[in-house]
C-alpha distance (Angstrom), angle and dihedral (degrees) to the residues before:
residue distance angle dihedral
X1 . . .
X2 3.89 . .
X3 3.49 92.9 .
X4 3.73 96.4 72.2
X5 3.50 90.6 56.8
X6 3.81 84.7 46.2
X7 3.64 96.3 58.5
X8 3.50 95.5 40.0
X9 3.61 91.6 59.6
X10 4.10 93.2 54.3
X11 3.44 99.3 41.4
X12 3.94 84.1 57.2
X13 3.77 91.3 39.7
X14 4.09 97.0 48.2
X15 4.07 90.4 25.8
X16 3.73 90.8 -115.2
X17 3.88 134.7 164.3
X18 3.71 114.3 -104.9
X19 3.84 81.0 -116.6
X20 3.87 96.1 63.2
X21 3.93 92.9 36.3
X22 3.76 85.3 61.8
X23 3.78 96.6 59.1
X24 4.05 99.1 35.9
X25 3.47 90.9 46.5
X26 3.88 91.8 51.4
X27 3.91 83.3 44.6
X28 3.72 92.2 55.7
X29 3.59 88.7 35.0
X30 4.14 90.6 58.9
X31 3.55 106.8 18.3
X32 3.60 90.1 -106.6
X33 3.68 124.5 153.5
X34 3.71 133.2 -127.0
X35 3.91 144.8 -127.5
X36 3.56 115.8 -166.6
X37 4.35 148.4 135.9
X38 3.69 91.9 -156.4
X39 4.22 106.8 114.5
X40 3.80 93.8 -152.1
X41 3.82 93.7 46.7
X42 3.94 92.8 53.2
X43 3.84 92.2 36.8
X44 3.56 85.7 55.0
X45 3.86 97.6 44.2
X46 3.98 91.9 47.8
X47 4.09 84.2 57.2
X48 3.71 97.6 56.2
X49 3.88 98.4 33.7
X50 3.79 94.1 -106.1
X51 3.71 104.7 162.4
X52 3.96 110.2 -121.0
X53 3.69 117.6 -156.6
């Protein structure tokens, strides 16, 4: 289960809920992209290329 220690590691590096480090962490993981209001999220998702929408 890598990608708990995955999303641990962003939502300590960004300063995200576990919540949000779950879904950008899946996005990253996938090459999904992302809807969201929350600041942090998107600031985080503009620094690793994480297309917004």
């Amino acid at each position: 289960m890598r990608f708990v220690g995955d999303t641990l590691q962003l939502a300590r590096r960004f300063k995200l809920s576990a919540y949000d480090a779950c879904y950008f962490e899946l996005a990253l993981r996938e090459g999904m992209t992302l809807a969201t209001l929350d600041n942090d999220l998107r600031s985080a998702m503009l620094q690793t290329g994480v297309a917004l929408t």
